[in-house]
C-alpha positions in Angstrom: 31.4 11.3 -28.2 27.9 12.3 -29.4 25.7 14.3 -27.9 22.2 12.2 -26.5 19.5 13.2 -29.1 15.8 12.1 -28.9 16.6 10.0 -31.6 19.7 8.1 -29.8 18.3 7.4 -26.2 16.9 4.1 -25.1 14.0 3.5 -27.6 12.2 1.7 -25.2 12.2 4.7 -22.7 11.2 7.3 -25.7 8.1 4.5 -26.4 7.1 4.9 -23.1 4.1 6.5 -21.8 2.6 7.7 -19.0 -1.1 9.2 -19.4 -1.5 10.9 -16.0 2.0 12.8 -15.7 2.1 13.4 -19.5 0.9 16.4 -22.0 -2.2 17.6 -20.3 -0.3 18.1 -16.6 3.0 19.4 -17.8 0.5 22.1 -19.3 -1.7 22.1 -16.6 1.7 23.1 -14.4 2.3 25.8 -17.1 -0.5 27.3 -16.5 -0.6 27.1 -12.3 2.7 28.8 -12.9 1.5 31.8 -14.9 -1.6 32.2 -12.2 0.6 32.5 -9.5 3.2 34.7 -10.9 0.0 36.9 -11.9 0.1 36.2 -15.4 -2.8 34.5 -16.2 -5.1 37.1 -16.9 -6.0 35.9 -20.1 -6.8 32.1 -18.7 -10.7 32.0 -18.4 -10.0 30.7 -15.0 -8.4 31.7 -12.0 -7.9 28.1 -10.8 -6.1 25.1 -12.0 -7.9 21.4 -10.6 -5.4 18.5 -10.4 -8.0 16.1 -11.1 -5.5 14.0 -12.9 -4.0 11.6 -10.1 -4.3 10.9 -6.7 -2.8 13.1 -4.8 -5.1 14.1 -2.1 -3.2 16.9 -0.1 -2.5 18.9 -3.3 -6.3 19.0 -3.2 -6.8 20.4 0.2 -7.2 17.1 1.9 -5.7 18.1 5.3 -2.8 15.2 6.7 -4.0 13.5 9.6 -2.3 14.8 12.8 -1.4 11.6 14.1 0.9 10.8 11.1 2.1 14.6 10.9 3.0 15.1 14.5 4.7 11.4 14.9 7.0 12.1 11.8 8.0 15.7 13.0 9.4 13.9 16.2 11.3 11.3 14.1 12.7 14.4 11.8 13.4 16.5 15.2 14.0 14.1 18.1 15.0 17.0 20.4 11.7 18.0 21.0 11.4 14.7 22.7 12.8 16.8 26.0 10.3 19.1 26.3 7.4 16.4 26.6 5.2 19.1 28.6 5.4 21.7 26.1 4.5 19.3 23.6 1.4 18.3 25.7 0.4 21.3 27.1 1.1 23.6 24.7 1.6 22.6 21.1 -1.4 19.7 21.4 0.7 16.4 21.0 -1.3 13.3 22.6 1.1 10.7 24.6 0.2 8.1 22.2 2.1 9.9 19.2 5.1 10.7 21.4 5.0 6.8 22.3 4.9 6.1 18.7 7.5 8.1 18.1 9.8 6.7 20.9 9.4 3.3 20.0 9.6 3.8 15.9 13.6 6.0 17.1 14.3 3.4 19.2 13.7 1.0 16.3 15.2 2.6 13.5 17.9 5.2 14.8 17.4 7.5 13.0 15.5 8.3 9.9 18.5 10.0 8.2 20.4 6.4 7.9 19.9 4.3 5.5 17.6 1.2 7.0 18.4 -2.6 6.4 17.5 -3.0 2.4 14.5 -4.9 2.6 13.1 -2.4 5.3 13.5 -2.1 8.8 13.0 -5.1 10.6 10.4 -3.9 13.7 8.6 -2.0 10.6 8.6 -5.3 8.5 7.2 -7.8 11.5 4.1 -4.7 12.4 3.8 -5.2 8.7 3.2 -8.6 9.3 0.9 -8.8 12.1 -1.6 -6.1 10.4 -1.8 -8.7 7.4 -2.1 -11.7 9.9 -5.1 -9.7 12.0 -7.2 -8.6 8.1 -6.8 -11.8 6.5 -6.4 -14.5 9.3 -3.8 -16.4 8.0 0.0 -16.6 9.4 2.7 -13.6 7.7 6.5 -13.9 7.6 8.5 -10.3 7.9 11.2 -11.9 5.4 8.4 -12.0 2.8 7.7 -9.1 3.5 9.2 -5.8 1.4 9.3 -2.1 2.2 9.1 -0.1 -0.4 9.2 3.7 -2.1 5.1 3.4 -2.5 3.6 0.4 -4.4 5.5 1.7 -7.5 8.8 0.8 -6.6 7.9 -2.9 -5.8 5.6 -2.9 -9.2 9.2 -1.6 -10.9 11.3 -4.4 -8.8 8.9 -6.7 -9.7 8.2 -6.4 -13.4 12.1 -6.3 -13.2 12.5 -9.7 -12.0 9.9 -11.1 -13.8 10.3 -10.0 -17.7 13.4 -12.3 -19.1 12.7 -11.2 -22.6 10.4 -9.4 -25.0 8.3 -12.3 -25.5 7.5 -12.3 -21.9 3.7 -11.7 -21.2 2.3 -9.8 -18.5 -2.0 -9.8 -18.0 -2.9 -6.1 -17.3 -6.6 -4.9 -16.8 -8.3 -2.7 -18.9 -8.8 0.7 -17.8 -4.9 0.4 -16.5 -3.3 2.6 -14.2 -0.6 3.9 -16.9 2.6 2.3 -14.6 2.0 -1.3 -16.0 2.2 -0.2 -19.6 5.2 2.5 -19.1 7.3 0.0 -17.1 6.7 -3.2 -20.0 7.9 -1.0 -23.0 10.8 0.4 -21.0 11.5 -3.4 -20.2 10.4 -4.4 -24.0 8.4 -6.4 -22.8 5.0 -7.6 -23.6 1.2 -6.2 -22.3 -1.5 -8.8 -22.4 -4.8 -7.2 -22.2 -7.4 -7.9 -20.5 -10.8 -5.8 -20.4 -13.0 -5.2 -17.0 -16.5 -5.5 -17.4 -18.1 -2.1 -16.8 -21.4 -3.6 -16.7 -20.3 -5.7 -13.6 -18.8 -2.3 -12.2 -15.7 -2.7 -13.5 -15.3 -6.8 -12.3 -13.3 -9.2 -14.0 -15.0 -11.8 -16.6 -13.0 -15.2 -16.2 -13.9 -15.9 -20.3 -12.3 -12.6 -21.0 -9.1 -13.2 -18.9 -8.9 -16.5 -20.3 -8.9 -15.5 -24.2 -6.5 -12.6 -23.8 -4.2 -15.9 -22.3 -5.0 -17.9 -24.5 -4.3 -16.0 -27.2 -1.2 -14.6 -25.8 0.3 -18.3 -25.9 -0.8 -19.0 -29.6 0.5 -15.3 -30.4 3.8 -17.4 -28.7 3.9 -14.6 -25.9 5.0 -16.6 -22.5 2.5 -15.4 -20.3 4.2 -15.1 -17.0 1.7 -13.6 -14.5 -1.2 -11.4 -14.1 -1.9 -7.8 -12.4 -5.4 -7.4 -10.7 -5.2 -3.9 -9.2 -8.0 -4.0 -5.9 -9.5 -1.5 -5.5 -9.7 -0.8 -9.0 -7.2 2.2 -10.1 -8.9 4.3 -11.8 -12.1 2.6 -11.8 -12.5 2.5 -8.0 -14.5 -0.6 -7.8 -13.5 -3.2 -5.0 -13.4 -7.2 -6.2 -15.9 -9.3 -4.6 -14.7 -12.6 -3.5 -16.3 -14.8 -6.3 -14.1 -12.8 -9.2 -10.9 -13.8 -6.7 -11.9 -16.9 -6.7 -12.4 -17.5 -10.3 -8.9 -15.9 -11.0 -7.3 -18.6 -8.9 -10.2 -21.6 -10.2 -8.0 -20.6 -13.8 -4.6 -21.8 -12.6 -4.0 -18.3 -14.7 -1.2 -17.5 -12.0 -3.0 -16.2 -10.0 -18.6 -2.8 -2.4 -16.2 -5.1 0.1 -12.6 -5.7 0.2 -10.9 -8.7 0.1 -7.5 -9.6 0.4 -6.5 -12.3 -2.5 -4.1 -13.8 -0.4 -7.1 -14.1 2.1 -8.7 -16.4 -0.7 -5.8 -18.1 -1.8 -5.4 -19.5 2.0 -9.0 -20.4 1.7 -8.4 -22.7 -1.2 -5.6 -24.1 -0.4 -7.4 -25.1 3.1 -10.6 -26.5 0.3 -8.5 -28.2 -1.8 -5.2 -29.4 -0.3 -2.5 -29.4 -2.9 -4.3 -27.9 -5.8 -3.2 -24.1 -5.3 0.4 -24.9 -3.5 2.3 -23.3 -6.6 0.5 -20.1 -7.1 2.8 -17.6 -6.8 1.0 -14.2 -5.5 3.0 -10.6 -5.0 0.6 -8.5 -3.0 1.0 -4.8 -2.8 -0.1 -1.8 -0.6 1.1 2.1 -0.3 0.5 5.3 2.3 -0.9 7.0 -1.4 -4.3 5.6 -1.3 -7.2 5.6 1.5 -7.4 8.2 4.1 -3.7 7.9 4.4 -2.8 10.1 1.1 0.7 10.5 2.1 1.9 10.2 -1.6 4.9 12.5 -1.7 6.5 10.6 1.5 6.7 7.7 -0.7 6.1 4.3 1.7 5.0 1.3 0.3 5.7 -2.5 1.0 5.0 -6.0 -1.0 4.5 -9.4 0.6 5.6 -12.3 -1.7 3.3 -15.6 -1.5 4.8 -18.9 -2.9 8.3 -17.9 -5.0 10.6 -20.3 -4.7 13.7 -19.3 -2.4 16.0 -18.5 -5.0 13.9 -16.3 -6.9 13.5 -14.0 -3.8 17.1 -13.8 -3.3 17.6 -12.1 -6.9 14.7 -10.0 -5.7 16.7 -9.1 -2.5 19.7 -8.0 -4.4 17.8 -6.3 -6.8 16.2 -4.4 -4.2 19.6 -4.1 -2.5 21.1 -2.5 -5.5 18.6 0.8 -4.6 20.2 0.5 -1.0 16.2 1.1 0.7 13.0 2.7 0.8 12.6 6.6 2.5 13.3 5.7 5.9 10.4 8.3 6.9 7.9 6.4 4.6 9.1 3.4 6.2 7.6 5.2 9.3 5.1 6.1 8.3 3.8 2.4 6.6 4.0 0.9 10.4 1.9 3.9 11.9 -0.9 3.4 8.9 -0.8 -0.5 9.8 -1.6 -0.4 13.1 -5.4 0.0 13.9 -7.6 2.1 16.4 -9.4 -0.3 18.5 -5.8 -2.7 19.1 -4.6 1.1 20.5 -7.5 1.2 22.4 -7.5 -2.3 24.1 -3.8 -1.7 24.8 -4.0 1.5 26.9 -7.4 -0.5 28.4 -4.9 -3.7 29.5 -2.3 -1.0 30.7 -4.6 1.0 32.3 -6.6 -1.3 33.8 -5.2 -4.8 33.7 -8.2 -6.2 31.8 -7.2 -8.2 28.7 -10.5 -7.7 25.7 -9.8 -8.6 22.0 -9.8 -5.8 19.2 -12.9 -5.5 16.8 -10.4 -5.6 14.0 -9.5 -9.5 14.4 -12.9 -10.4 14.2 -14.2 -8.5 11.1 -16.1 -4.9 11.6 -17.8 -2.7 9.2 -15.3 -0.1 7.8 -15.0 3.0 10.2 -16.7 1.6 13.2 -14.6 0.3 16.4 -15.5 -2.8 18.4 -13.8 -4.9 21.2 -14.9 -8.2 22.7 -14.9 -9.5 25.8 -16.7 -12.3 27.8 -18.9 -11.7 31.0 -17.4 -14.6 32.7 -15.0 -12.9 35.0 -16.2 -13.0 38.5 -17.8 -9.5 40.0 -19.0 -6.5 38.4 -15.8 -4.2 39.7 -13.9 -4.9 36.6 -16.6 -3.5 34.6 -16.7 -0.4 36.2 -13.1 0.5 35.5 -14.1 -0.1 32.3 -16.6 2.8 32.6 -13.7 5.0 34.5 -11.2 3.9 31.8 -13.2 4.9 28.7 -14.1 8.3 30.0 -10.3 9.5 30.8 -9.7 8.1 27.3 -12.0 10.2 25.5 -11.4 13.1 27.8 -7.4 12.8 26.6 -8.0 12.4 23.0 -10.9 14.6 22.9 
């Protein structure tokens, strides 16, 4: 039997590459080493910067404490019995040790492997986030947890490229897994370019020639990857590019959700839009969340026929499931502020308001609604009383 050479391994795995984990950071690692086993005294710095990929903590971006303190109570449940020391002492708030409760009592335990496609209480608070930011109705058996948005781009791609001849759109500046995962599939890269003039937006003509002459190149153009936010140009899609990409029946400063606009077409023009097929995915990497090395991720499939989504089960299947931790830890991220807020208001209180969040709010600000056409002025005033002990507690 012959020993594996460079020269007899999977060609397509050799042809791969992968820009930000390649040359420059395996050097870069070289050197961090040498520094901090004192050897660098020859470097002209004292330093290295991993301004390579995003990876926020290794940066000094400190985790948030919610997240933190919930998952040490999922890895250590036996803390769970000395509630007041936790309080008193250590500085846990009750809403992380509820969190905690209810996220044990819904998965078991975090060293078990979960159901394949995720654990199901996970998958339906999954659900309801995407129902409350784009307004439309979420099934939890679309719905996929993942090992970050890499894993469901790799099960994906997987399920998608039948042969090399299969064409997948990818934007230009790429993030480097699109390209790496194709060749290692042999299959093909249709690009497309981003218009840096528009900050980075898409141009509809542009899209359209790279298809069109994918198809006369005889490349069968199967779908196309529009990464929002931009990764690495950071820049967000504003609803008219979305709407162009669907307007082309290609397959496809504020956020917005494309399967936000694809509802909203399909309401605008009953029938037209029904077959678009749209794979929508999110991770604990990015945002304020930067939870990269915990690995949580899901995707939310739009559209594919029945079938389809079964070999997409087993596939999934195959890797038995995500980090049950990140699974966690993707159900704490989903869940906003304000909902928190009204809910330990109705519980505290018995008065029912509405969350900011389902009405639309600038980013970082916190809202809830309610009428003034309950009788009296009492209620209002345990409002007053409620709000105070809140802040007081979560000071």
């Amino acid at each position: 039997m012959p020993r594996l050479t460079v020269d007899n391994i999977n060609p397509h795995v050799r042809a791969a590459k992968y820009a930000v984990r390649g040359e420059l950071a395996v050097k870069s690692e070289q050197f961090r080493a040498a520094l901090n086993k004192g050897e660098g005294g020859s470097l002209p710095f004292d330093q290295v910067i991993s301004a390579n990929i995003g990876n926020p903590q290794q940066l000094d971006q400190k985790p948030i404490t919610f997240f933190r303190q919930v998952t040490s109570l999922l890895e250590n449940p036996q803390l769970l019995e000395k509630e007041d020391v936790l309080i008193n002492h250590l500085g846990y708030k009750t809403d992380v040790i509820e969190r905690a409760k209810w996220l044990l009592k819904s998965v078991g335990s975090v060293g078990a492997y979960s159901a394949s496609a995720g654990v199901p209480a996970i998958k339906e608070s999954v659900a309801k986030f995407l129902e409350e930011r784009d307004g439309f109705p979420a099934n939890p058996a679309n719905i996929y947890l993942s090992a970050g948005a890499s894993s469901g781009v790799n099960t994906l791609l997987h399920t998608i490229c039948a042969a090399p001849n299969t064409g997948i759109l990818i934007p230009i500046p790429q993030y480097p897994l699109y390209t790496a995962t194709l060749s290692v599939l042999d299959a093909t890269c249709v690009p497309y370019y981003l218009d840096e003039a528009k900050n980075w937006g898409t141009d509809l003509n542009t899209i359209r020639s790279a298809y069109e002459k994918a198809k006369a190149d005889g490349i069968d153009v199967r779908c196309i990857v529009i990464i929002n936010p931009g990764n690495p140009t950071g820049a967000s899609l504003p609803e008219e590019d979305i709407r162009a990409v669907y307007q082309t029946n290609v397959f496809v400063g504020k956020f917005h959700s494309f399967k936000q606009v694809l509802r909203k077409l399909q309401q605008e023009n009953p029938g037209k839009h029904d077959g678009v097929e749209l794979a929508s995915l999110h991770s604990i990497s990015k945002g304020m969340v930067g939870e990269c090395g915990h690995r949580g991720g899901y995707f939310e499939l739009v559209g594919f026929d029945p079938e389809v989504e079964a070999n997409i089960y087993k596939f999934v299947s195959i890797m038995l499931c995500a980090p049950v931790i990140g699974q966690c830890l993707v159900e704490v991220m989903g869940r906003t502020p304000d909902e928190f807020y009204c809910m330990r208001l109705l519980e505290a209180t018995g008065i029912c308001v509405v969350p900011g969040s389902g009405f639309g709010q600038k980013e970082g600000s916190l809202h809830f609604r309610t009428t003034f056409l309950a009788p009296g002025t009492e209620w209002t005033g345990r409002i007053v009383k409620f709000h105070k002990e809140f802040m007081e507690q979560y000071r």
